[in-house]
LOMAR-462487 format. One line per 4 residues: number of its first residue (from 1); their letters; for each residue x, y, z of N, C-alpha, C. Coordinates in pm, whole numbers. Example, Ala and Ser with C-alpha at 12.3 -4.5 7.8 and 13.67 -1.06 7.14 Angstrom:
# residues 2
1) AS) 1319,-569,780,1230,-450,780,1320,-330,780; 1285,-225,708,1367,-106,714,1290,3,787
END
This chain:
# residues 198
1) XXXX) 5436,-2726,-4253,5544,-2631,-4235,5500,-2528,-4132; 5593,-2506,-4043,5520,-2412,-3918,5626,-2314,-3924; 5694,-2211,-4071,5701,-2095,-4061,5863,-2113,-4104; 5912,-2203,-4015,6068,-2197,-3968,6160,-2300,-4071
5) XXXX) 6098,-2322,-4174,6098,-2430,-4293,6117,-2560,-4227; 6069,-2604,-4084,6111,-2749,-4035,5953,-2785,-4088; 5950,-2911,-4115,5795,-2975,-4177,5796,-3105,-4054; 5730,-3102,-4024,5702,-3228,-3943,5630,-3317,-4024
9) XXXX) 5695,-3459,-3933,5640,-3573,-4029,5427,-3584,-3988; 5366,-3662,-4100,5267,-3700,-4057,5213,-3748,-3935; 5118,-3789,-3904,5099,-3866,-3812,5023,-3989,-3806; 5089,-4055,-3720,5075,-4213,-3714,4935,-4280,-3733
13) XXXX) 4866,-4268,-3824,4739,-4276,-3792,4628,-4389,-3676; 4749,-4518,-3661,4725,-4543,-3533,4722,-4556,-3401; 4768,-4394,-3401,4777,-4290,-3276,4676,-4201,-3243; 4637,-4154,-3326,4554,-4050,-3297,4377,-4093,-3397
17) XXXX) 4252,-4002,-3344,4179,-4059,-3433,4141,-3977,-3528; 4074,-4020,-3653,4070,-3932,-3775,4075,-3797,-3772; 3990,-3781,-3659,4019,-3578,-3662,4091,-3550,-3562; 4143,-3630,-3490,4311,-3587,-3468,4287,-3487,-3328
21) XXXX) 4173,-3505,-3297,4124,-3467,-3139,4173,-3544,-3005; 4212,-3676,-3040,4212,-3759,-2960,4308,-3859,-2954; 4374,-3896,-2866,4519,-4055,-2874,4392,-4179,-2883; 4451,-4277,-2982,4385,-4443,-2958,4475,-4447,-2869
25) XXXX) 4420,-4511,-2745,4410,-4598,-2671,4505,-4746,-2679; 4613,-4757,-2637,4657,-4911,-2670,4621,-4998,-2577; 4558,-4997,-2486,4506,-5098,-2390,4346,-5164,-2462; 4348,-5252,-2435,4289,-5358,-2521,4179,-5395,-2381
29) XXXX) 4085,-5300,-2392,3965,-5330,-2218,3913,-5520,-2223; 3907,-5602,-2323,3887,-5726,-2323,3995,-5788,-2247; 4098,-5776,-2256,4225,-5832,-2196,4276,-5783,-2053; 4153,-5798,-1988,4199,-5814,-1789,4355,-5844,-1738
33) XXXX) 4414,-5918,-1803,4517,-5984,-1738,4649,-5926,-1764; 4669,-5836,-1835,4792,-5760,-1885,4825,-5641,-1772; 4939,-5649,-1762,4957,-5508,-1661,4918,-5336,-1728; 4891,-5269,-1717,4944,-5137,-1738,4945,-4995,-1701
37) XXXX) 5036,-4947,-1772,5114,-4863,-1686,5148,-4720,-1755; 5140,-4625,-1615,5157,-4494,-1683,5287,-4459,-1664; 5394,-4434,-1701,5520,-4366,-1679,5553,-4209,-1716; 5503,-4154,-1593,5539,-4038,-1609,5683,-3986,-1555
41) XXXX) 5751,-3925,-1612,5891,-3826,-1605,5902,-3674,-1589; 5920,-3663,-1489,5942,-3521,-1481,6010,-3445,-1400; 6045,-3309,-1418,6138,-3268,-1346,6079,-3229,-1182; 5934,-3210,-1190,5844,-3242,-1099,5795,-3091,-1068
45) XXXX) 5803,-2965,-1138,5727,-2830,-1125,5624,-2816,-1217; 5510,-2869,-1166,5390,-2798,-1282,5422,-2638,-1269; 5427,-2584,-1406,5454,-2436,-1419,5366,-2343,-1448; 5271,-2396,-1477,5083,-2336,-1478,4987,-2401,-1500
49) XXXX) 4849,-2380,-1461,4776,-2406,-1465,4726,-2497,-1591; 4718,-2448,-1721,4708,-2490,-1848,4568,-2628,-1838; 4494,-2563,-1805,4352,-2628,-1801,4362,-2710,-1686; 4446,-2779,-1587,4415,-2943,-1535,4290,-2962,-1497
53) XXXX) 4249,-2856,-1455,4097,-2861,-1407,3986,-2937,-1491; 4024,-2830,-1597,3879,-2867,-1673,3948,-3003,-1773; 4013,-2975,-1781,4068,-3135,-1890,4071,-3264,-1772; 4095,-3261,-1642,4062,-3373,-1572,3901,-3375,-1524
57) XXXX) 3793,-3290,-1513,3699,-3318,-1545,3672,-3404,-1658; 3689,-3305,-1801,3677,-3384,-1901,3653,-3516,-1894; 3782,-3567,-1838,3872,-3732,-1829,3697,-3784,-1740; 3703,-3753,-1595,3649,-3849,-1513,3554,-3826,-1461
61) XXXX) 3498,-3673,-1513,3352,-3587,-1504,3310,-3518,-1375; 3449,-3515,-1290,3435,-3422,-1139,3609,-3342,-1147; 3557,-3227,-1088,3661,-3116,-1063,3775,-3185,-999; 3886,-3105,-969,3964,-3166,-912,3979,-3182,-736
65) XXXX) 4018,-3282,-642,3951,-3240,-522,4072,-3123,-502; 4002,-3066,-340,4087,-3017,-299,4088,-2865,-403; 4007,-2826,-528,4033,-2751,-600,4027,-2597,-508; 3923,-2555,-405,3921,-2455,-315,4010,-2407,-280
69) XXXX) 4083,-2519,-189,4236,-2538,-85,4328,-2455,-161; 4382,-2478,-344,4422,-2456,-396,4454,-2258,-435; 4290,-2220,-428,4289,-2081,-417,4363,-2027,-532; 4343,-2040,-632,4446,-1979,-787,4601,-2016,-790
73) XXXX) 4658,-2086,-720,4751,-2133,-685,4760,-2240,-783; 4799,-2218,-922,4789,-2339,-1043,4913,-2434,-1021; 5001,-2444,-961,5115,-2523,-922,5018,-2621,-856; 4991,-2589,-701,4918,-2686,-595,4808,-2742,-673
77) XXXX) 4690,-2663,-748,4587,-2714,-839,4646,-2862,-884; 4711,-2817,-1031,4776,-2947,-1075,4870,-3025,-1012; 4938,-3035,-934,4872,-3189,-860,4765,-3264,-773; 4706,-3160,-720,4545,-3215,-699,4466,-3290,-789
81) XXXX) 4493,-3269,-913,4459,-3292,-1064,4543,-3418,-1068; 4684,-3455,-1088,4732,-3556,-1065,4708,-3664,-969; 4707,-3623,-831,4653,-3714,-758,4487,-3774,-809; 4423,-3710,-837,4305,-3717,-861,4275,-3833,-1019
85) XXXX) 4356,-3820,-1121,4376,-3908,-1208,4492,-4008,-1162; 4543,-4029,-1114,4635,-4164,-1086,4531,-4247,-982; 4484,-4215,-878,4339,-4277,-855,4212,-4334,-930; 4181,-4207,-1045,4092,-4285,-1167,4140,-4367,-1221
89) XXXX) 4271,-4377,-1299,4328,-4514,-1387,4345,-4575,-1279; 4405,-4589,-1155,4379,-4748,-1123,4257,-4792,-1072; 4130,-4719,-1069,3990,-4762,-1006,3964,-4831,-1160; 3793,-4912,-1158,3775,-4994,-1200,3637,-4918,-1331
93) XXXX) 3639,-4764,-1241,3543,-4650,-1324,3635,-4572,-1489; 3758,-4587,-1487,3844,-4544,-1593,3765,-4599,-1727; 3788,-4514,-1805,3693,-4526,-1935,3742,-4705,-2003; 3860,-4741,-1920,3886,-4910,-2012,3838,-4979,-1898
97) XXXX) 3800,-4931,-1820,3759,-5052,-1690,3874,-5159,-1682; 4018,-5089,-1685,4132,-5230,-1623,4176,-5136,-1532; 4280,-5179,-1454,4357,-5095,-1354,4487,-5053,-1419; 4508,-4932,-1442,4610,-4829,-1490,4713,-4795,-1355
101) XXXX) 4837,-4807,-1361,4888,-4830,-1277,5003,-4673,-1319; 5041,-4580,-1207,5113,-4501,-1270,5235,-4521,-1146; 5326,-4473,-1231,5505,-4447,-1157,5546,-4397,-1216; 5655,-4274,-1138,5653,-4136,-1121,5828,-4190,-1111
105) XXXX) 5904,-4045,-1200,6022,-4047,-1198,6042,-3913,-1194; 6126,-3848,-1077,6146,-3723,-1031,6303,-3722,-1113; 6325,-3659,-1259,6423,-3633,-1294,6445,-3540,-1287; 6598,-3475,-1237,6666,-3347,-1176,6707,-3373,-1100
109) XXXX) 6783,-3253,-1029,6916,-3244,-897,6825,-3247,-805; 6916,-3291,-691,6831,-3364,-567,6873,-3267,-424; 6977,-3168,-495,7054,-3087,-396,7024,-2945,-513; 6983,-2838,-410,7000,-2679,-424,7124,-2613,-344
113) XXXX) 7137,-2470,-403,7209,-2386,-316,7128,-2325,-219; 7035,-2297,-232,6939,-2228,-142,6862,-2270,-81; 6787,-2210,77,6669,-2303,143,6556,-2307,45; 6514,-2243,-2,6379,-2195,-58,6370,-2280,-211
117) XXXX) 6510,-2305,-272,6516,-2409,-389,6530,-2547,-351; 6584,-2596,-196,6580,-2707,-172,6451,-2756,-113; 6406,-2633,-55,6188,-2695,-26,6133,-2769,-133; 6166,-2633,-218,6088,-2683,-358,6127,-2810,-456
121) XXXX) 6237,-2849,-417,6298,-2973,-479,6210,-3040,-372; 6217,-3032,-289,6158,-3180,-165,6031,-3164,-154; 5933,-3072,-208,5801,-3072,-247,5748,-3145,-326; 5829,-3098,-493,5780,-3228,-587,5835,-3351,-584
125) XXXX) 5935,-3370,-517,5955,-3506,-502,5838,-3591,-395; 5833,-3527,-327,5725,-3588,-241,5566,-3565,-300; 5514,-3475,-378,5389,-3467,-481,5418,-3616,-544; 5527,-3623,-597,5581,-3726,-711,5509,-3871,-675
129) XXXX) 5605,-3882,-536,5600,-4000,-443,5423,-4029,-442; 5366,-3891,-391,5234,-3905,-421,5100,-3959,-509; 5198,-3889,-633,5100,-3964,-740,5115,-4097,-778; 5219,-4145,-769,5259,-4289,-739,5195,-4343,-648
133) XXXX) 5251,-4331,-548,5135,-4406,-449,4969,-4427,-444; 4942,-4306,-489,4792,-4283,-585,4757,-4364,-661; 4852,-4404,-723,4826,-4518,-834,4904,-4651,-840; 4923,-4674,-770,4941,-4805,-697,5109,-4830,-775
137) XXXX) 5168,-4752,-793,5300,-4734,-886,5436,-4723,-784; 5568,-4700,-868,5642,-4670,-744,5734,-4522,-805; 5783,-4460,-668,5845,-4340,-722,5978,-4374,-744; 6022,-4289,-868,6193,-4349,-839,6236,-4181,-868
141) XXXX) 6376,-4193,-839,6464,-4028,-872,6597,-4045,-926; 6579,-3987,-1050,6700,-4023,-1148,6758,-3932,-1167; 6905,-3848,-1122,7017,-3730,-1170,7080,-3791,-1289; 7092,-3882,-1305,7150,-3895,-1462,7095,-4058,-1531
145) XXXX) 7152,-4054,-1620,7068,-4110,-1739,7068,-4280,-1686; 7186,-4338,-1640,7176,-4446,-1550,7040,-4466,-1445; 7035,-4411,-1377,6938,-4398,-1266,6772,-4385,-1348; 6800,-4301,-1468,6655,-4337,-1554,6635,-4454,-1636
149) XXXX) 6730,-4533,-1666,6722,-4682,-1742,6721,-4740,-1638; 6743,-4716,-1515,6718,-4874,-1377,6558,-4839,-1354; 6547,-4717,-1327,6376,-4646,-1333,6292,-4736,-1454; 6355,-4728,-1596,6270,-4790,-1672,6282,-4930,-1652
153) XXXX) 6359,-5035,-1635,6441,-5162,-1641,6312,-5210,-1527; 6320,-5100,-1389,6212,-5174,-1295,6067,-5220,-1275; 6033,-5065,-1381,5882,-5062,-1410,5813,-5187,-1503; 5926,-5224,-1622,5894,-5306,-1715,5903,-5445,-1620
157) XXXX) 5991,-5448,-1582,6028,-5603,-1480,5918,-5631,-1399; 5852,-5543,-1327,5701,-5523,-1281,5566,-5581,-1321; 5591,-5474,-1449,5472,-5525,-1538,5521,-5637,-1579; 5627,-5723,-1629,5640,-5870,-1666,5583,-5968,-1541
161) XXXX) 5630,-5930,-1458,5614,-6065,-1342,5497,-5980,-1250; 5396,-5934,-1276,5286,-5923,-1234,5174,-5987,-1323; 5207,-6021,-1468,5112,-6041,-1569,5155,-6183,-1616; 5245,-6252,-1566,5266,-6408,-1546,5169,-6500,-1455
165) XXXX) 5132,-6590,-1571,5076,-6737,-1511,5136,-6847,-1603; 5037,-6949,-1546,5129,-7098,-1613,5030,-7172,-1597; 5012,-7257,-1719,4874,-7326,-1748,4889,-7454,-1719; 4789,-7582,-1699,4819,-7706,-1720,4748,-7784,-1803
169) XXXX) 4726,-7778,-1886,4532,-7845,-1967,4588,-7982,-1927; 4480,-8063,-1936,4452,-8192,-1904,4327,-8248,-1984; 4335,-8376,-2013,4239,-8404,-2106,4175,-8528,-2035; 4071,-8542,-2060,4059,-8677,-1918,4067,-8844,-2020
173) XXXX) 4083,-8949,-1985,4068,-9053,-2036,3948,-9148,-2020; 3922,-9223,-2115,3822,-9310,-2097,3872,-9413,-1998; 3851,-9430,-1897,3874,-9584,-1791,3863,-9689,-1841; 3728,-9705,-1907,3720,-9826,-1967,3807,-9890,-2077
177) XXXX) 3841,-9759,-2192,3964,-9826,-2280,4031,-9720,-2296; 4210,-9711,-2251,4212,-9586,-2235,4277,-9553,-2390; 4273,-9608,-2435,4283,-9547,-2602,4211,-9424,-2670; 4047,-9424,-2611,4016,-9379,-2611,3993,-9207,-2464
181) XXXX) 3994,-9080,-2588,3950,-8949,-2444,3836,-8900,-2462; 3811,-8897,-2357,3680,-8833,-2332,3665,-8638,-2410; 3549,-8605,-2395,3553,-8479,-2478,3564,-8381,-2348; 3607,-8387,-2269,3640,-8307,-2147,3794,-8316,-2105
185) XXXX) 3771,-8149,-2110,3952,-8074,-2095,3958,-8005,-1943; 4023,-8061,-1854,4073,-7958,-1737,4187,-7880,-1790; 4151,-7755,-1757,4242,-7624,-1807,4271,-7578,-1632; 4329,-7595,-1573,4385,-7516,-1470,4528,-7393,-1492
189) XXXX) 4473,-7255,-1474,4533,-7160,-1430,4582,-7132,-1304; 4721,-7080,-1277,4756,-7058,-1164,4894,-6979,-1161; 4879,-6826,-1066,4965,-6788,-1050,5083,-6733,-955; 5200,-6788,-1060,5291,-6902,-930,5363,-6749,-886
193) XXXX) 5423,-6772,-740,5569,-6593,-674,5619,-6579,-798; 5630,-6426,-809,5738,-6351,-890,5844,-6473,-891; 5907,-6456,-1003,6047,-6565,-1069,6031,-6702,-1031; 5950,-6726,-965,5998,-6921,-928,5968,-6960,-1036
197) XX) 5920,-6954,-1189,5954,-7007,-1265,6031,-6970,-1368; 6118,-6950,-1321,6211,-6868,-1438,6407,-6920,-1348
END
């Protein structure tokens, strides 16, 4: 109960770990071959500082670049901080050693009344574009709720037909009688263009 008589439910315990310091992880580091992916949403104004620094240390054990340039300027900071982690998850140094792939959805108006509100709209959209590209992801920009289900519809369609193959096993035969098989299996993997098998 946090005062206001709303009680929040428990928590998932296979979300977080026992002392509740930390998210599990759903990427499975044995399993190379799966796509995944960060989907971040936002209206695209970091509004302070709120650690990125030291919590993206934390993450990848170096400051953020560019942190100088920045000069107390906690807006510009955190995305230096962003760029700087959408590069770690897709390098091969990320604490799961797979490639983390992020894409960036700039939700909000795409038009201001003013010069100085339309910079700043075309700033984080282009930061946005940034951290995406950072992470090998794509940017999309959604004003209403349509434009954020084609955003989600694309990312998933992505990760499906990037994480497709198609097997052939083969078992070999005895020549001499072919009734009998030999104890040797050709397993060939191979992966075929987006949709040609579908």
């Amino acid at each position: 109960d946090f005062g206001s008589g709303v009680t929040y439910p428990v928590h998932d315990p296979r979300t977080l770990t026992a002392d509740k310091s930390k998210f599990v992880s759903p990427i499975n580091a044995s399993d190379s071959c799966s796509g995944n992916y960060i989907f971040m949403m936002s209206d695209g104004e970091p509004n302070n500082l709120a650690n990125a620094n030291v919590n993206t240390k934390g993450i990848t054990g170096a400051s953020c670049s560019n942190e100088s340039s920045a000069s107390g300027n906690g807006k510009q900071l955190n995305w230096y901080c962003m760029f700087d982690l959408a590069m770690w998850n897709l390098s091969s140094n990320n604490q799961k050693k797979v490639p983390i792939h992020t894409t960036t959805v700039y939700f909000g108006p795409t038009k201001a009344s003013s010069t100085s509100a339309q910079a700043t709209i075309t700033e984080n959209v282009n930061n946005m574009k940034t951290v995406a590209t950072k992470g090998d992801g794509d940017a999309f920009q959604a004003t209403d709720e349509a434009k954020l289900v084609e955003a989600l519809t694309k990312t998933i369609k992505k990760a499906i037909d990037a994480g497709g193959t198609i097997s052939a096993p083969g078992v070999a035969v005895n020549q001499l009688n072919r009734l009998n098989h030999l104890d040797q299996l050709y397993y060939a993997v191979f992966e075929p263009k987006p949709l040609s098998y579908r």
